[in-house]
ZABA-814128 format. One record per residue (C-alpha): residue in one letter; z, x, y. Coordinates in Angstrom, 3 decimals, always signed. Last residue first. Layout:
! residues N
("A", (Z, X, Y))
...
END
This chain:
! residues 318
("X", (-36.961, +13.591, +35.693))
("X", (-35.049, +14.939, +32.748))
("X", (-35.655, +14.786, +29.142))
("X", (-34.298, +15.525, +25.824))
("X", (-34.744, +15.472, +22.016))
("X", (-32.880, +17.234, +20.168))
("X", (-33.279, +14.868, +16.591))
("X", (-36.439, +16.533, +15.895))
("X", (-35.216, +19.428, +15.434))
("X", (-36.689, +23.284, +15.745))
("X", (-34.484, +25.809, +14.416))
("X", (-30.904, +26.558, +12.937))
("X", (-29.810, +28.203, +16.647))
("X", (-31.375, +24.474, +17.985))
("X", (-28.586, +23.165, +15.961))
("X", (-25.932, +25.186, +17.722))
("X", (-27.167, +24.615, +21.077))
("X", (-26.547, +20.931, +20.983))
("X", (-23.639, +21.499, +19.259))
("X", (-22.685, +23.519, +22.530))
("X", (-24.042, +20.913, +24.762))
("X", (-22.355, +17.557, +23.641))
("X", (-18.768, +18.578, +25.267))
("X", (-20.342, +19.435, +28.425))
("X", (-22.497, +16.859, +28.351))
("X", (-19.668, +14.411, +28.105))
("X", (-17.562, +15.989, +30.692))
("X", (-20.425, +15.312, +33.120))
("X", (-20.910, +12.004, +31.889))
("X", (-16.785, +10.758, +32.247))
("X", (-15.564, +7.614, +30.795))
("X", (-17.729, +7.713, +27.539))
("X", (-16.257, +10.799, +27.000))
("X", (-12.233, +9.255, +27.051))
("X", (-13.732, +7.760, +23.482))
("X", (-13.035, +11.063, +21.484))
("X", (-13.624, +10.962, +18.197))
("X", (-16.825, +8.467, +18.314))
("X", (-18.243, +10.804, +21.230))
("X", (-17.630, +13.800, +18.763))
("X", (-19.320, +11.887, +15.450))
("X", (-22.273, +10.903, +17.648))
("X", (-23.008, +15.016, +18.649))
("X", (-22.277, +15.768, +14.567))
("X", (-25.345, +12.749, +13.869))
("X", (-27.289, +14.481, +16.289))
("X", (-27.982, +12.644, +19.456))
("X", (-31.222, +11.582, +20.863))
("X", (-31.002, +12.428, +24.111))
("X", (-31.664, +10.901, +28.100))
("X", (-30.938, +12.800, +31.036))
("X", (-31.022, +11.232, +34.578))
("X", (-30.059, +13.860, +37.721))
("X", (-28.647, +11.742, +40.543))
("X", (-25.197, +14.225, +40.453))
("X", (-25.102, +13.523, +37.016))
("X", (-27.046, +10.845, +34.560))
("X", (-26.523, +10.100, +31.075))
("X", (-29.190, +7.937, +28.822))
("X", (-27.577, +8.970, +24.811))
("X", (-29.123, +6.980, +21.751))
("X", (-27.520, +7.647, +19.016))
("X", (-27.095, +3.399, +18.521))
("X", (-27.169, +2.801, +22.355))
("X", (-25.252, +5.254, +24.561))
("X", (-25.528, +4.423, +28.401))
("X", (-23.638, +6.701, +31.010))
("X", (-24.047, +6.948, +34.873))
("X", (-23.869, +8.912, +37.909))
("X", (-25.110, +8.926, +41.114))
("X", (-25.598, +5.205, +40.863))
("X", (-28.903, +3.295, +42.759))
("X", (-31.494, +5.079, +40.557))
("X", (-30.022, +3.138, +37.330))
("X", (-32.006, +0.238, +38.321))
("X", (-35.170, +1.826, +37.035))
("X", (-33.998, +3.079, +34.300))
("X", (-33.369, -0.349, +33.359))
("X", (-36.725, -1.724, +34.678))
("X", (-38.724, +1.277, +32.685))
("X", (-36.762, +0.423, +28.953))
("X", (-37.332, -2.917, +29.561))
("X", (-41.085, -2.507, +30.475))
("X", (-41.938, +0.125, +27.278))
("X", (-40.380, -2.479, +25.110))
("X", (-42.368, -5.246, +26.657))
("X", (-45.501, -3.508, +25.848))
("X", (-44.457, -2.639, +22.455))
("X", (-43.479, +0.912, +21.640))
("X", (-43.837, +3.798, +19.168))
("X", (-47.717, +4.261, +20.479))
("X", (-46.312, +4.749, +24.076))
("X", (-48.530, +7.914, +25.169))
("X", (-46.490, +9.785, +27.539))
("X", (-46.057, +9.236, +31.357))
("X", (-43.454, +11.952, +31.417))
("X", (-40.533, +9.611, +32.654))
("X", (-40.958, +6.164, +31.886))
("X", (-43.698, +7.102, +28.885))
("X", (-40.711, +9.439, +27.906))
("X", (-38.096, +6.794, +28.391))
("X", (-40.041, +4.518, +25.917))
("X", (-40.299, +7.098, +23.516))
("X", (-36.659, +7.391, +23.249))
("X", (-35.967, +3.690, +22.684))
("X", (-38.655, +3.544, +19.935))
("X", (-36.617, +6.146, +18.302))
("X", (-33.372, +4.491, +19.091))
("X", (-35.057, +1.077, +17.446))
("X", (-36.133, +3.126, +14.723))
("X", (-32.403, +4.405, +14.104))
("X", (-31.010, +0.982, +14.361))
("X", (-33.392, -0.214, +11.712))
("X", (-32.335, +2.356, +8.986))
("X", (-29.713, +0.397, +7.674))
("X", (-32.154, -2.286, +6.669))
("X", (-31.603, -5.640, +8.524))
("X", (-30.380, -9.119, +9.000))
("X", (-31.826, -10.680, +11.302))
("X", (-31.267, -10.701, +15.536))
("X", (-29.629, -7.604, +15.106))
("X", (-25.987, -7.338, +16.526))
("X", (-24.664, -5.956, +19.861))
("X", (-21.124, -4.994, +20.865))
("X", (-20.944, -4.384, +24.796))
("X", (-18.795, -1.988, +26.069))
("X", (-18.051, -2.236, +29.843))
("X", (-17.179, +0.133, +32.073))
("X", (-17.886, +0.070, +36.119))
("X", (-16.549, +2.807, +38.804))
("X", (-13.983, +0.634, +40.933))
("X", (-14.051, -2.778, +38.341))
("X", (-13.756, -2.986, +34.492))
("X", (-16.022, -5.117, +32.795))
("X", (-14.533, -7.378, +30.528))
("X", (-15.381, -6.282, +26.873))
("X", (-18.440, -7.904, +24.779))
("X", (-19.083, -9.774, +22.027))
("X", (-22.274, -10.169, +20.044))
("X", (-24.564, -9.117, +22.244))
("X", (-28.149, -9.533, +20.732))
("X", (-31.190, -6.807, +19.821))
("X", (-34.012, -7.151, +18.891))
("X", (-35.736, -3.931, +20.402))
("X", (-36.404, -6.560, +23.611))
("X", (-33.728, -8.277, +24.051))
("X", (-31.749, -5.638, +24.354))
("X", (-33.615, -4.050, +27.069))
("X", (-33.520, -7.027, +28.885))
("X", (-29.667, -7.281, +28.604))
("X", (-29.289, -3.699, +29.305))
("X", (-31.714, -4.932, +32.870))
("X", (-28.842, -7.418, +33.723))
("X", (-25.742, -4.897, +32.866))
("X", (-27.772, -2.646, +35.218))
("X", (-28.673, -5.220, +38.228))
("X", (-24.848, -6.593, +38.041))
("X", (-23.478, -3.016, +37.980))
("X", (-25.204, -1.486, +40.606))
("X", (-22.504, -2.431, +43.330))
("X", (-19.876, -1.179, +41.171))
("X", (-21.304, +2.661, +41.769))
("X", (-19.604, +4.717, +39.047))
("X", (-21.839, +2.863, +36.212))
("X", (-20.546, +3.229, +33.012))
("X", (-21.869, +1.009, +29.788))
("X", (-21.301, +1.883, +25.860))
("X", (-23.204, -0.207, +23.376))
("X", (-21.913, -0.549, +20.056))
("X", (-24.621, -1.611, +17.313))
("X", (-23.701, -4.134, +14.640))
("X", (-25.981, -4.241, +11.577))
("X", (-25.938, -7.406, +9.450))
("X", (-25.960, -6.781, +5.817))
("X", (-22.252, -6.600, +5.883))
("X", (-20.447, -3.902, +3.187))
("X", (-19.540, -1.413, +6.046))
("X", (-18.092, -4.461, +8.827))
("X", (-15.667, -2.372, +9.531))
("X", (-17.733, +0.730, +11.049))
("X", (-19.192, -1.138, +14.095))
("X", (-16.580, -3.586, +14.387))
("X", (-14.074, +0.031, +14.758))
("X", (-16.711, +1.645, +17.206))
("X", (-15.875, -1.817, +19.479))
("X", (-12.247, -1.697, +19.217))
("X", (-12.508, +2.547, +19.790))
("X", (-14.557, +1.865, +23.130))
("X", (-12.412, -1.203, +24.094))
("X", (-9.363, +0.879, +23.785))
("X", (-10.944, +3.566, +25.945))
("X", (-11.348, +0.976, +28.986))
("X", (-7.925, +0.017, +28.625))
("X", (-6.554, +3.487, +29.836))
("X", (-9.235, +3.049, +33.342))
("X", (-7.726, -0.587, +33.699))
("X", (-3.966, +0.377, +33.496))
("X", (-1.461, -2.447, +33.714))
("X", (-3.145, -5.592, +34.290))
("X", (-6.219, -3.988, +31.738))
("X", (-2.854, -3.403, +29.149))
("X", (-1.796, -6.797, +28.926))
("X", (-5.878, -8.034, +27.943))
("X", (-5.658, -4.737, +25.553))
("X", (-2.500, -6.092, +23.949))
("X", (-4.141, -9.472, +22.547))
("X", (-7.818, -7.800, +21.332))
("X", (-5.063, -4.898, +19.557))
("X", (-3.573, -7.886, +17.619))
("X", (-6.544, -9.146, +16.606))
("X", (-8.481, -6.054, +15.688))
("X", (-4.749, -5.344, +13.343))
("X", (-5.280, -8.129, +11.430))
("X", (-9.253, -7.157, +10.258))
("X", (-7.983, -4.098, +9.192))
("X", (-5.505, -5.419, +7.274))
("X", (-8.357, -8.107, +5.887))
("X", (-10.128, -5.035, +4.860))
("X", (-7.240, -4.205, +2.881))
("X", (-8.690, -4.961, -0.849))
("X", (-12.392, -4.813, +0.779))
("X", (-12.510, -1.270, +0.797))
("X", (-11.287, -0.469, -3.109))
("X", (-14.587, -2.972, -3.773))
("X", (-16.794, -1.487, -1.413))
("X", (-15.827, +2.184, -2.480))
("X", (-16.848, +1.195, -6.411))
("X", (-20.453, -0.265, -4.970))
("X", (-20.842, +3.111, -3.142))
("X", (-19.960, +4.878, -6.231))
("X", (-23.040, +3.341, -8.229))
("X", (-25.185, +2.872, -4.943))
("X", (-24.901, +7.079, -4.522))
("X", (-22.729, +7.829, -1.897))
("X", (-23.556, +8.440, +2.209))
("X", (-23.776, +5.133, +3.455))
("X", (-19.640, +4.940, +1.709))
("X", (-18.452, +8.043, +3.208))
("X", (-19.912, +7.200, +6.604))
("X", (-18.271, +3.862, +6.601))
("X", (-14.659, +5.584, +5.694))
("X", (-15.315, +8.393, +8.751))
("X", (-16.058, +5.159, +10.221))
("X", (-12.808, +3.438, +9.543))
("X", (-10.288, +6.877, +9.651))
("X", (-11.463, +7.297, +13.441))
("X", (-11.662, +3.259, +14.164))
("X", (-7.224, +3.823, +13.446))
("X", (-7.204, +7.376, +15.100))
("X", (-8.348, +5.718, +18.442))
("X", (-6.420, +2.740, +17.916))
("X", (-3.221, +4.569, +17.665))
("X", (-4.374, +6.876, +20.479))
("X", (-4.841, +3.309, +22.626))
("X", (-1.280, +2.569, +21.701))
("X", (+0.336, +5.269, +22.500))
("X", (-1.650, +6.010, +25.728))
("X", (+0.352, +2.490, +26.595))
("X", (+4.028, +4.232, +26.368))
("X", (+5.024, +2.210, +24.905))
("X", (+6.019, +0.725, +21.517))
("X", (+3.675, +1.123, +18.124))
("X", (+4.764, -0.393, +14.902))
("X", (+3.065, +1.415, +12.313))
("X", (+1.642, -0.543, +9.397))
("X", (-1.854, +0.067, +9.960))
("X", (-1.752, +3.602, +11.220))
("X", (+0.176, +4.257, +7.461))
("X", (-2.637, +1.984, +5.480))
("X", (-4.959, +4.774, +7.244))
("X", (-3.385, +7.603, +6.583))
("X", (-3.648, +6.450, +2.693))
("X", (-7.241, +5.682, +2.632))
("X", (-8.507, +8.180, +4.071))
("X", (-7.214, +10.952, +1.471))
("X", (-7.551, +8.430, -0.912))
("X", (-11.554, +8.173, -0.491))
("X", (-11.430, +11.901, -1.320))
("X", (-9.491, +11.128, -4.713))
("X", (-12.051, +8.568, -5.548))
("X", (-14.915, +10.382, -5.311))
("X", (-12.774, +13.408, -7.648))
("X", (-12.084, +11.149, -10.197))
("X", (-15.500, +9.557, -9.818))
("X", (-16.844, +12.403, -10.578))
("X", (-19.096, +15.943, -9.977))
("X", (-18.867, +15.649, -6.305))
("X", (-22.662, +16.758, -5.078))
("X", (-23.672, +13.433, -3.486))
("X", (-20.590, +13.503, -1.461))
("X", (-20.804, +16.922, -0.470))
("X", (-24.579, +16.342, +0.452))
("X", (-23.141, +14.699, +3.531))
("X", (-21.921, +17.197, +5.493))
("X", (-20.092, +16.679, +8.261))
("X", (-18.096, +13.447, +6.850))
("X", (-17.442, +14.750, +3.495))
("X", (-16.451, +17.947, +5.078))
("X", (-13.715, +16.341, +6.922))
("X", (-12.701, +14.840, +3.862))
("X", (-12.050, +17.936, +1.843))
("X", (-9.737, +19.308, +4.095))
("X", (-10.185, +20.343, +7.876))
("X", (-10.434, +17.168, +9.697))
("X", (-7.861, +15.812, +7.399))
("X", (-5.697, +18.456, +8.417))
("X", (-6.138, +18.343, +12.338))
("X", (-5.681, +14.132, +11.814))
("X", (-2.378, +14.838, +9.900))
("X", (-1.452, +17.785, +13.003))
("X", (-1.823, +15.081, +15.639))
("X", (+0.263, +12.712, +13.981))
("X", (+2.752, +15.132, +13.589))
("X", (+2.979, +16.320, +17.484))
("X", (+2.867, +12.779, +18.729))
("X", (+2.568, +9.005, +16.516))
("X", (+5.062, +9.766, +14.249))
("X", (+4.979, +8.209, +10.996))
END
């Protein structure tokens, strides 16, 4: 399979058939009338992603970082497919899943070894292969009880770094939250993706109360706001590590759909949409670049609030 023009156009069309609805709206998977037809969607996954698998990939190095783009692409569009079935077909999925998980599980290892070539050759490229390795533990671990939670990290002042990364830790800490592995930080502006793992094993729901409790705890930072979604030592963490994000001009957190951007000095923090997670997931360059980020976030941003009032559009500004 080629990895240019075609590959391009296979991702375009699976965006556009049957599975990219699946993965936008999720009452198509409840509503297929079959397994037959279940089944056949899971194919059209399946079968682009045995080819990723088996590719060989030479340089150049963008090569290999799209590869492993489209690779954690095809994974949690997989993961979102099986949350989103009943427990019937999801138990059906699990089983047709964990025939090549160990595939998947193969390749992680082989793109861990080229990503510690690639940081000697192009730090800022590497950076978005640690973004699409960590989305892809997020999403491959789909029939684990334990809930992993990627945690993106940019700071474009390097001095801040140490004080940030220390205060994430906190923060962490403090929703229950521990790192399970993490990327080497890369140096000028700072990136690091941290890959963090509830303390017990959990309901999949618990990540999205912990980004709700995150959330209120920047308002009561921000607005002063009651805190009666947070502990005490919630509310702190989440105060100390906006706190040392005044130093940086510009920076870029994302916790669970949790988003904490700032530009130009001005902080923004938003609860994402589930389409607004799906675009950062697609394209890990955003995580490299706030502004562009917002951009890119703001016109699904705008599109919801055409539908009416959400809950899930949350966002504030000092």
């Amino acid at each position: 399979m080629d990895l240019g023009e075609s590959g391009d156009r296979l991702m375009e069309d699976l965006w556009l058939d049957e599975t990219g609805r699946l993965t936008r709206q999720s009452e198509h998977v409840r509503e297929l009338p079959g397994y037959a037809d279940a089944l056949e969607a899971w194919r059209r996954l399946e079968t682009p992603l045995r080819a990723q698998l088996r590719e060989r990939i030479s340089l150049p190095l963008a090569n290999i970082i799209t590869q492993a783009s489209r690779v954690q692409v095809l994974v949690s569009r997989m993961k979102t497919f099986v949350r989103e079935s009943s427990p019937a077909l999801r138990e059906v999925l699990l089983t047709r899943w964990k025939s090549f998980k160990v595939e998947v599980v193969l390749y992680r290892l082989g793109q861990l070894e080229l990503l510690a070539w690639i940081e000697s050759e192009d730090p800022q490229l590497a950076v978005k292969g640690w973004i699409s390795l960590a989305l892809l533990d997020e999403a491959i671990d789909m029939d684990d009880a334990e809930q992993l939670s990627p945690i993106v990290l940019y700071v474009s002042n390097d001095d801040a770094y140490n004080d940030v990364r220390e205060a994430l830790d906190d923060a962490m800490e403090a929703f229950g939250l521990a790192p399970v592995r993490s990327s080497p930080p890369i140096r000028g502006s700072v990136w690091q993706v941290i890959t963090a793992a509830f303390k017990r094993q959990v309901e999949p729901d618990r990540l999205d109360q912990a980004g709700d409790a995150f959330t209120a705890g920047a308002k009561a930072r921000w607005y002063g706001e009651p805190q009666s979604q947070i502990t005490k030592a919630q509310g702190e963490a989440v105060a100390n590590l906006l706190d040392k994000l005044q130093s940086t001009p510009d920076a870029l957190i994302m916790i669970s759909n949790i988003l904490i951007v700032k530009v130009d000095g001005v902080p923004v923090v938003r609860e994402l949409t589930p389409e607004q997670v799906q675009v950062l997931q697609e394209n890990p360059s955003l995580f490299t670049d706030p502004r562009l980020a917002l951009s890119r976030l703001q016109p699904l941003r705008a599109e919801v609030s055409g539908r009416g009032p959400d809950s899930g559009q949350q966002s504030i500004a000092r």
